[in-house]
C-alpha angles and dihedrals in degrees: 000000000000095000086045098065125124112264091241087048091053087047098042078056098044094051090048085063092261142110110238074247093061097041108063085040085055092048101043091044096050104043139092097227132002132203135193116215096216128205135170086263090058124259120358095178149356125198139155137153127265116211108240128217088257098054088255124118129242111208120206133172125180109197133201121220065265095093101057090054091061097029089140100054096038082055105046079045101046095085091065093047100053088049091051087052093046097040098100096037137074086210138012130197148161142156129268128201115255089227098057100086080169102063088033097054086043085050103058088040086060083052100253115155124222135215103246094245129041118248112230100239141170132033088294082050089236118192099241126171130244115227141177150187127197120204110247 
């Protein structure tokens, strides 16, 4: 799926110091619970949440072209997603690449909130946005 990605998800990656490969092994090795998003095409999507040293989650979801394909599913179902991801934690929070004005938009409509200015982050010191949910 690695090769599928997104191009802003392989450059979101790529700025973060890993390979779209690595990221996704990274991601499934490190985290609590992992989820793959399905189609008739094979996997769109896969995300899941990784418990931080603070007790606190870090969501992360890596997409294929997949998704926009099936935008309107993947919206009337992203609700449940993020709650699945939020469930075990009073907050959740990453990071999102400055340049990506998709997940950001697709953030902000899940109700995440965002740090005014960006934080310079990852080996090509990319500008990424801290964001956050609290569990109501």
């Amino acid at each position: 799926m690695a090769e599928e990605l997104r191009p802003e998800d392989k450059e979101e990656a790529r700025a973060g110091g890993a390979s779209p490969l690595q990221a996704l092994v990274s991601g499934f090795a490190l985290s609590d619970q992992c989820f793959t998003i399905e189609a008739d095409e094979g996997p769109i999507a896969i995300f899941g949440h990784v418990r931080l040293p603070d007790g606190e989650g870090s969501p992360w979801l890596l997409g294929t072209e997949g998704i926009e394909r099936h935008w309107l599913w993947f919206l009337r179902n992203s609700p449940e997603i993020i709650a699945r991801v939020q469930r075990p934690y009073r907050r959740i929070y990453n990071f999102v690449d400055a340049r990506n004005a998709v997940h950001i938009k697709w953030l902000r409509w899940c109700g995440f909130s965002f740090a005014e200015q960006p934080l310079k982050l990852g080996p090509e010191t990319r500008p990424f946005y801290y964001f956050w949910k609290e569990t109501p």
